[in-house]
PDB file of the backbone (N, CA, C, O) and the ligand in Angstrom, with CONECT records:
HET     ZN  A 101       1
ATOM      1  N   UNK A   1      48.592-262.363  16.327  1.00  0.00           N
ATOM      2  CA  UNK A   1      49.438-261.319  16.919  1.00  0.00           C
ATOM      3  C   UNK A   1      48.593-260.087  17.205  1.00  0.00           C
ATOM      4  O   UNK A   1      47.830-259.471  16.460  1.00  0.00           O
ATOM      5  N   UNK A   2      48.992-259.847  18.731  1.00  0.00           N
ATOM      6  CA  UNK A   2      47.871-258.221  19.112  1.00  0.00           C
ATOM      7  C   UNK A   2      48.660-257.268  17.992  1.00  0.00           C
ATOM      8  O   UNK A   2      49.660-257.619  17.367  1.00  0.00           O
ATOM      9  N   UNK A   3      48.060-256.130  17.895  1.00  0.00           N
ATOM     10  CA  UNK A   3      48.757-254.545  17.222  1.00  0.00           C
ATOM     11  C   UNK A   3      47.620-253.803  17.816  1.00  0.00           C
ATOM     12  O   UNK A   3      46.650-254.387  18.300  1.00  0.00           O
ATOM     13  N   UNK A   4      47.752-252.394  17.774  1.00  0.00           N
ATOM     14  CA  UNK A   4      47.133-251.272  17.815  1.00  0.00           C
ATOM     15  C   UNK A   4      46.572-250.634  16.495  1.00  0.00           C
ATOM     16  O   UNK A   4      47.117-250.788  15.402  1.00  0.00           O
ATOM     17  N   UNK A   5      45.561-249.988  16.677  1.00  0.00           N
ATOM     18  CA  UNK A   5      44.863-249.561  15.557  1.00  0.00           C
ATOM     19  C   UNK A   5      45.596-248.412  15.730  1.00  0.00           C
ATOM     20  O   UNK A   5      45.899-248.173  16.899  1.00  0.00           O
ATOM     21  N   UNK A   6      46.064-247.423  14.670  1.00  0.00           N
ATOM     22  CA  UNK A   6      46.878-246.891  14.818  1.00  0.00           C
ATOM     23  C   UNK A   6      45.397-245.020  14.611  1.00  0.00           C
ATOM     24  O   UNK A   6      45.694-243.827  14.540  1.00  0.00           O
ATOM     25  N   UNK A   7      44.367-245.516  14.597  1.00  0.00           N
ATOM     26  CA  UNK A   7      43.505-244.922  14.350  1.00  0.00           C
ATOM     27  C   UNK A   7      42.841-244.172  15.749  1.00  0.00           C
ATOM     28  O   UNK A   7      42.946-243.124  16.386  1.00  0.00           O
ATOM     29  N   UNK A   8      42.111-245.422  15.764  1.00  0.00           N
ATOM     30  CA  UNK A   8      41.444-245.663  17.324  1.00  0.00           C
ATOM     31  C   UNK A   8      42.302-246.013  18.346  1.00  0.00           C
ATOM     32  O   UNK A   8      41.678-245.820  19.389  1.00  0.00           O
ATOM     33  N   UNK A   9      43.293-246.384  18.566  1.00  0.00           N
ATOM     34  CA  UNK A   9      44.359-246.872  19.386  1.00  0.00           C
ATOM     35  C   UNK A   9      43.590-248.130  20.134  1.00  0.00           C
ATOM     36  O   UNK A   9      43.799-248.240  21.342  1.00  0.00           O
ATOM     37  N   UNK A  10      42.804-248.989  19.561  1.00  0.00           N
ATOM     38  CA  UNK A  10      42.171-250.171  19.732  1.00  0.00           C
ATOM     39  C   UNK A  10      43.420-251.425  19.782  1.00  0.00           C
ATOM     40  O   UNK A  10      44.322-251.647  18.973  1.00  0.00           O
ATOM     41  N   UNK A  11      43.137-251.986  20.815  1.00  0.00           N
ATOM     42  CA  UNK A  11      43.826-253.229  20.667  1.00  0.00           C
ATOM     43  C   UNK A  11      43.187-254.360  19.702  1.00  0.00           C
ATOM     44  O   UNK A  11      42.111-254.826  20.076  1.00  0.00           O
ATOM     45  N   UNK A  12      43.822-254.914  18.325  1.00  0.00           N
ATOM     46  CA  UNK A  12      43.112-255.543  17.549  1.00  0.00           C
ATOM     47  C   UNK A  12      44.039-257.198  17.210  1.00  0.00           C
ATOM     48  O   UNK A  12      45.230-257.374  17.465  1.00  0.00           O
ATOM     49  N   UNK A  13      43.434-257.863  16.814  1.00  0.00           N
ATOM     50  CA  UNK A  13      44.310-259.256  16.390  1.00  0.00           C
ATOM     51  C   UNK A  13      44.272-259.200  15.042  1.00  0.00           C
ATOM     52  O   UNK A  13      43.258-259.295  14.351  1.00  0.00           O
ATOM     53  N   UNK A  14      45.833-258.983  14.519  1.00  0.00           N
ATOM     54  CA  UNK A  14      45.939-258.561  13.227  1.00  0.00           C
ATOM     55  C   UNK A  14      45.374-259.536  12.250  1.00  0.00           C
ATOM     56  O   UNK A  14      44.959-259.048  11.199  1.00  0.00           O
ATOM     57  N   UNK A  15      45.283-260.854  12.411  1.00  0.00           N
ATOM     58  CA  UNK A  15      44.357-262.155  11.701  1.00  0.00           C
ATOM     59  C   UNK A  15      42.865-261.041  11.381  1.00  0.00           C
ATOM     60  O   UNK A  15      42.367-260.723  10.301  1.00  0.00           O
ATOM     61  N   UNK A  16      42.475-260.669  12.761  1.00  0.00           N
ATOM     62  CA  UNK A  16      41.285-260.000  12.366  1.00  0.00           C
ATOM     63  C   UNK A  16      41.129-259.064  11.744  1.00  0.00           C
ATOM     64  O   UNK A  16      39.922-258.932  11.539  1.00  0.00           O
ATOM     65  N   UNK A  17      41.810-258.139  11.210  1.00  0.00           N
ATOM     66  CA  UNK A  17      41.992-256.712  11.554  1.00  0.00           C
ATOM     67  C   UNK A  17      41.001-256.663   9.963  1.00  0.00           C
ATOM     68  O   UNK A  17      41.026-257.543   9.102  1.00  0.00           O
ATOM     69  N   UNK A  18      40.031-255.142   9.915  1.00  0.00           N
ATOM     70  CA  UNK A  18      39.397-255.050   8.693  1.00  0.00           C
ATOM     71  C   UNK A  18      40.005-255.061   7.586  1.00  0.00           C
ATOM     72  O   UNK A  18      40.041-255.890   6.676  1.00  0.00           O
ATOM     73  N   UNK A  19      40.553-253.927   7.757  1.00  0.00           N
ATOM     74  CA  UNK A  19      42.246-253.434   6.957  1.00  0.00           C
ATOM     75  C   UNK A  19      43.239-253.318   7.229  1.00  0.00           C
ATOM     76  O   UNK A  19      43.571-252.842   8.315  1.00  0.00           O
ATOM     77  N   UNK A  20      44.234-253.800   6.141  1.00  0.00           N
ATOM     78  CA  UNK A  20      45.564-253.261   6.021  1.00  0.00           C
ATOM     79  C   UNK A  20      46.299-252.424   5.444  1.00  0.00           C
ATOM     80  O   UNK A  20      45.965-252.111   4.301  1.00  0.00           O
ATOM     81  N   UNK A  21      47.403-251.858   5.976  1.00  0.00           N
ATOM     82  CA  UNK A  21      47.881-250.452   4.709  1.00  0.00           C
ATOM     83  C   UNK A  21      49.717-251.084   5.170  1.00  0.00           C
ATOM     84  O   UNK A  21      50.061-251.442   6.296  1.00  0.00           O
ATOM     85  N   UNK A  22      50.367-251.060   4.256  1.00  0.00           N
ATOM     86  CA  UNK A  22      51.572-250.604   4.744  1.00  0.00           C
ATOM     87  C   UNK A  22      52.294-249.433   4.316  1.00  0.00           C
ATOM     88  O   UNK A  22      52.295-249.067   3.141  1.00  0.00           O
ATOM     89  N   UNK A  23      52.802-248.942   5.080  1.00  0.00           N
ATOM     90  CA  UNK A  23      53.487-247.193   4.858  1.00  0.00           C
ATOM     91  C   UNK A  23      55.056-247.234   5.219  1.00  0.00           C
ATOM     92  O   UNK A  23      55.344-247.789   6.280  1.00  0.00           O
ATOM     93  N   UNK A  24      55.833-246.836   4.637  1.00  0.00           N
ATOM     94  CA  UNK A  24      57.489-247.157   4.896  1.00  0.00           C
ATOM     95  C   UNK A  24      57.665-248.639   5.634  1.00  0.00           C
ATOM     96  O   UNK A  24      58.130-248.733   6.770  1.00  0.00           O
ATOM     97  N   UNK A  25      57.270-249.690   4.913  1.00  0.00           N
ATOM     98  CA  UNK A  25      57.556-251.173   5.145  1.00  0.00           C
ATOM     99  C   UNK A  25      56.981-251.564   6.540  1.00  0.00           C
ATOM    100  O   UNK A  25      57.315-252.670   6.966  1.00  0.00           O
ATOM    101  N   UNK A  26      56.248-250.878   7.218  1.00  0.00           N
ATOM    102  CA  UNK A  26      55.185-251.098   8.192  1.00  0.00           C
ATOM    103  C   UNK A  26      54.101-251.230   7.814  1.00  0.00           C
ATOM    104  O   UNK A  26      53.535-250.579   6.937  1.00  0.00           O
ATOM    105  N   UNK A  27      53.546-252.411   8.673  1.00  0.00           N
ATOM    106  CA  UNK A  27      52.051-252.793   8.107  1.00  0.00           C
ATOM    107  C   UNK A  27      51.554-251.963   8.969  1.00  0.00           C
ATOM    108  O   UNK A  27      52.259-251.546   9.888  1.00  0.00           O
ATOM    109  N   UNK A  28      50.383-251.617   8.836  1.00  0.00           N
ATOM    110  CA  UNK A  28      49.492-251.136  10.332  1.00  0.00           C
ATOM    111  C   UNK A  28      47.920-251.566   9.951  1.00  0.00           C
ATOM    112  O   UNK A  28      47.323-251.239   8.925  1.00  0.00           O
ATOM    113  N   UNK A  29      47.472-252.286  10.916  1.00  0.00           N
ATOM    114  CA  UNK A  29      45.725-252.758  10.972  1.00  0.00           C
ATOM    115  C   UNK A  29      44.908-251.826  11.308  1.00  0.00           C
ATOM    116  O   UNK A  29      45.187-250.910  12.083  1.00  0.00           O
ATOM    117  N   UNK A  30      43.880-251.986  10.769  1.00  0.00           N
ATOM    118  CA  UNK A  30      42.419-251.220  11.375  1.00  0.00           C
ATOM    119  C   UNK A  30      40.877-252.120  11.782  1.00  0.00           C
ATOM    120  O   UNK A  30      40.130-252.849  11.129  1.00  0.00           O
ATOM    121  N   UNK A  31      40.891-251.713  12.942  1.00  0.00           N
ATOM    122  CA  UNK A  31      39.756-252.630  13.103  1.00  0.00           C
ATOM    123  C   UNK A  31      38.410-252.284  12.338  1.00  0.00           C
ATOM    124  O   UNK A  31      37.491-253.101  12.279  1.00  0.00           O
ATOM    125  N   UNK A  32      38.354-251.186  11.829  1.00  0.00           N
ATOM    126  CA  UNK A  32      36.961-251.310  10.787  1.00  0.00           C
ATOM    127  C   UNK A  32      37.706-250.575   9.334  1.00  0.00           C
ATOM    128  O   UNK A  32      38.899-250.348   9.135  1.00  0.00           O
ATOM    129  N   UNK A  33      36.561-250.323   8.473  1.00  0.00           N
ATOM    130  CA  UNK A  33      37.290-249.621   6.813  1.00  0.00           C
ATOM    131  C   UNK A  33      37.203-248.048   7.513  1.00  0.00           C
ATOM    132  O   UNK A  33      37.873-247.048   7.255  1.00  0.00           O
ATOM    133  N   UNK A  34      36.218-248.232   8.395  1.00  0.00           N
ATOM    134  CA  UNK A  34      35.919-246.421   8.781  1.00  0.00           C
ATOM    135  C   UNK A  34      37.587-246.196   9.055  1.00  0.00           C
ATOM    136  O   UNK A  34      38.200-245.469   8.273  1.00  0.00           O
ATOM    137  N   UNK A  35      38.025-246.594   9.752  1.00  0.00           N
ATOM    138  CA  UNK A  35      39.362-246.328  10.409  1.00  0.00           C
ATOM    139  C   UNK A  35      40.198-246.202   9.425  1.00  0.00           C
ATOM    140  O   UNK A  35      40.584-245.078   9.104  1.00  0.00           O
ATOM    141  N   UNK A  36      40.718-247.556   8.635  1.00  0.00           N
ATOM    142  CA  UNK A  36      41.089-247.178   6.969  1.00  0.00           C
ATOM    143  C   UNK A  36      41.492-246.231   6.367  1.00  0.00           C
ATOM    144  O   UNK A  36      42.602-245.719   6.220  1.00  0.00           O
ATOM    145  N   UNK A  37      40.041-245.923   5.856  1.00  0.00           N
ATOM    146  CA  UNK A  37      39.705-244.349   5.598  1.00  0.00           C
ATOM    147  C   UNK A  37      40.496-242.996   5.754  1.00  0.00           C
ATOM    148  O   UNK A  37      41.112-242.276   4.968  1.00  0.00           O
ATOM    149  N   UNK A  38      40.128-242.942   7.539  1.00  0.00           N
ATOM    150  CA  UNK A  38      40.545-241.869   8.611  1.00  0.00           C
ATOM    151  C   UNK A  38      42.051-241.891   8.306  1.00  0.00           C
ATOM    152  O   UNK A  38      42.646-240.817   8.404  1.00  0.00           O
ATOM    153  N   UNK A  39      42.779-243.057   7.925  1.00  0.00           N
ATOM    154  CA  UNK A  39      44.117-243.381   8.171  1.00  0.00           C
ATOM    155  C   UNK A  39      44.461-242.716   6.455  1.00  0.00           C
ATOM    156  O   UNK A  39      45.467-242.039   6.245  1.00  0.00           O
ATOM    157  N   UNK A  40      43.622-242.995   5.544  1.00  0.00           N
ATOM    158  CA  UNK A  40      44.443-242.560   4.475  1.00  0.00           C
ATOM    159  C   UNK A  40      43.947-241.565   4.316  1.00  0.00           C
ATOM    160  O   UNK A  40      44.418-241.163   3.252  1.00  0.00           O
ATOM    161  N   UNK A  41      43.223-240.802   4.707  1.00  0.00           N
ATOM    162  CA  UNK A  41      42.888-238.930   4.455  1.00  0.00           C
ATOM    163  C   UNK A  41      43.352-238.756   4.779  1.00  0.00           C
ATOM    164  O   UNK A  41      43.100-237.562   4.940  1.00  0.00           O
ATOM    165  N   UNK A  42      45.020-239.111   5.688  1.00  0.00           N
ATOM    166  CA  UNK A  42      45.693-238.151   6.684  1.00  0.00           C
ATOM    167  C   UNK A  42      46.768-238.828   7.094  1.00  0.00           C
ATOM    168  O   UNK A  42      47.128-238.442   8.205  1.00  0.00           O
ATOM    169  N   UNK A  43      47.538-239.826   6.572  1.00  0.00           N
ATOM    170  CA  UNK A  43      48.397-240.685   6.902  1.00  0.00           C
ATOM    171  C   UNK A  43      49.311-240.400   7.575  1.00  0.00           C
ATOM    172  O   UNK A  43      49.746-241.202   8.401  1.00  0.00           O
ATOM    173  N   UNK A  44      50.033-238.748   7.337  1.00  0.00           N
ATOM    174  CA  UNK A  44      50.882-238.326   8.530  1.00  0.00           C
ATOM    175  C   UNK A  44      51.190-238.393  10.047  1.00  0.00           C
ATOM    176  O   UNK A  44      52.134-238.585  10.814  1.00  0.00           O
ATOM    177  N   UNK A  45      49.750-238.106  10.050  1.00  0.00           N
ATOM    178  CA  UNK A  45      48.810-237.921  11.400  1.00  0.00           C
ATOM    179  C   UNK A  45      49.063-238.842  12.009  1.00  0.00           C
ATOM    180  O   UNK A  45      49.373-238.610  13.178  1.00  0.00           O
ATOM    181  N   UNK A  46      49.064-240.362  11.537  1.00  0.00           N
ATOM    182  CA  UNK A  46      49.252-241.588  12.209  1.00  0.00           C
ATOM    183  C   UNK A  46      50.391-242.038  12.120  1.00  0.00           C
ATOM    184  O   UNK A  46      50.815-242.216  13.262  1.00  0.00           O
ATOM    185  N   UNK A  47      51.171-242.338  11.322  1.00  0.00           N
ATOM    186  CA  UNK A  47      52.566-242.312  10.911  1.00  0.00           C
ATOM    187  C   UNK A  47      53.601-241.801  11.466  1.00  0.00           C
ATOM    188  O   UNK A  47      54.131-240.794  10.997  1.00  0.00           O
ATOM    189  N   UNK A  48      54.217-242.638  12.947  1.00  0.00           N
ATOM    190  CA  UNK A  48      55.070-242.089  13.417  1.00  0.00           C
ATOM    191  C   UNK A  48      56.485-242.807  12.993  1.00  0.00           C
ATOM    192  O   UNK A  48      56.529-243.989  12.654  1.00  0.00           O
ATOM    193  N   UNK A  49      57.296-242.206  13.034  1.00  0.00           N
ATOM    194  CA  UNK A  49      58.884-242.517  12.077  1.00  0.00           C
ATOM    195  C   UNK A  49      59.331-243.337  13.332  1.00  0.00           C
ATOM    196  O   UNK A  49      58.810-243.158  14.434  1.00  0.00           O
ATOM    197  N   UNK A  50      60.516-244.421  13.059  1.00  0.00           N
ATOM    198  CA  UNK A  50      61.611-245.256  14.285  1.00  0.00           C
ATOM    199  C   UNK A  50      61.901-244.724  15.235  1.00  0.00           C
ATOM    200  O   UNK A  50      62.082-243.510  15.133  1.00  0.00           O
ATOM    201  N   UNK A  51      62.021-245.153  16.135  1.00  0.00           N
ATOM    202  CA  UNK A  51      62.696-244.756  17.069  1.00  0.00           C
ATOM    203  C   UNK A  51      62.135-243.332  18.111  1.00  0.00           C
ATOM    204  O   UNK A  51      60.925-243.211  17.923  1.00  0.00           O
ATOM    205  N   UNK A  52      62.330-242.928  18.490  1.00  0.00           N
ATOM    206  CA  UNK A  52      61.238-241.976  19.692  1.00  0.00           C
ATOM    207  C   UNK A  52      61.611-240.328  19.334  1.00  0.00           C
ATOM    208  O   UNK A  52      62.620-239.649  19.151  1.00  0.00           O
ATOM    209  N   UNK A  53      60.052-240.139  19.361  1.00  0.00           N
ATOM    210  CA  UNK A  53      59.906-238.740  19.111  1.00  0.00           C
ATOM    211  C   UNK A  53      59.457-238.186  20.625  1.00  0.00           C
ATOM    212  O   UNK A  53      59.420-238.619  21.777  1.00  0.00           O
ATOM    213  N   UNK A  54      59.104-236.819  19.816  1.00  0.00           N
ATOM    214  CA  UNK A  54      58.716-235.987  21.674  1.00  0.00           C
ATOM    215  C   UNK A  54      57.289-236.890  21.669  1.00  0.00           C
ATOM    216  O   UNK A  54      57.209-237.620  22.656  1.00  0.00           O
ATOM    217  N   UNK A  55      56.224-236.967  20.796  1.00  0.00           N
ATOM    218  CA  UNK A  55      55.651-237.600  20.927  1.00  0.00           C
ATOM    219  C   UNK A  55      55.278-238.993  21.469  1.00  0.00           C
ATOM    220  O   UNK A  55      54.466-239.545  22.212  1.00  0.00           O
ATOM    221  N   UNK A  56      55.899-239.141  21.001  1.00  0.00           N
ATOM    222  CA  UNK A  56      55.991-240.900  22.006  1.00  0.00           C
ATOM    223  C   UNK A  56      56.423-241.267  23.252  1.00  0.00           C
ATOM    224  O   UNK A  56      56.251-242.215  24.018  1.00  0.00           O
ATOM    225  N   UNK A  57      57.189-239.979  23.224  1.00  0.00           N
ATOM    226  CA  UNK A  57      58.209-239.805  24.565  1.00  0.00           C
ATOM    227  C   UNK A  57      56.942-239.455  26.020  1.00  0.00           C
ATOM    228  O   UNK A  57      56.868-239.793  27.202  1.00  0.00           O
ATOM    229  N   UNK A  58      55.983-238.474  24.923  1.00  0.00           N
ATOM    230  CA  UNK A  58      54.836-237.829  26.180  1.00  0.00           C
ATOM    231  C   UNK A  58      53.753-239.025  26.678  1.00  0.00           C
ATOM    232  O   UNK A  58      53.315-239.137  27.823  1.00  0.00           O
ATOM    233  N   UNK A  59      53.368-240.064  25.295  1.00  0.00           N
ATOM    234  CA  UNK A  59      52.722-240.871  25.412  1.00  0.00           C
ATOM    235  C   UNK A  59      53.180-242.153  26.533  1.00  0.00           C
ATOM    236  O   UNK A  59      52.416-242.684  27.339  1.00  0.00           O
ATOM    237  N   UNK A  60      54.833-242.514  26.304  1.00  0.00           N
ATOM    238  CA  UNK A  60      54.816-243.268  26.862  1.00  0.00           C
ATOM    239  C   UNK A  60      56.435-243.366  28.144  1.00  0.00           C
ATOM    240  O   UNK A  60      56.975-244.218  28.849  1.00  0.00           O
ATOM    241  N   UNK A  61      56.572-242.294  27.886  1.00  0.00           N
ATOM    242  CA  UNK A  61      58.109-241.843  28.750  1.00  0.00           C
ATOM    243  C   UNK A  61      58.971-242.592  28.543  1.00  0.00           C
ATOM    244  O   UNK A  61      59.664-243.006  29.473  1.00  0.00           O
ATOM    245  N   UNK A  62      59.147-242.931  27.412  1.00  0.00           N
ATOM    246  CA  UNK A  62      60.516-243.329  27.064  1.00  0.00           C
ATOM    247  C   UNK A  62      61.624-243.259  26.232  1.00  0.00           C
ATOM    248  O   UNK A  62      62.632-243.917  26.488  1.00  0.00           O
TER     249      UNK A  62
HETATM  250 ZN    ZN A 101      39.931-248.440  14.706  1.00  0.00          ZN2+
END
């Protein structure tokens, strides 16, 4: 299954993925530990909540 690195915004195959974290019953992959890392010094940062924010809204208009 594709996912996004929620880091790098890398398209990754979660079979592959370096790491895993899950955060409110979401898994999310990283294609290296560097990313990992980046993701848990700051988990907010990446961690967007259900359903559409302004954020997501700018990213993807919907
Ligand atoms: Zn990455």
């Amino acid at each position: 299954m594709e996912t996004t690195d929620p880091v790098c915004g890398m398209q990754i195959d979660t079979e592959k993925a370096a790491a895993t974290e899950v955060v409110l019953e979401r898994t999310y992959h990283f294609c290296s530990t560097s990313c990992h890392e980046k993701f848990l010094a700051n988990p907010d940062q990446y961690v967007t909540p259900r359903g559409s924010s302004p954020e997501h809204a700018r990213r993807h208009g919907c």
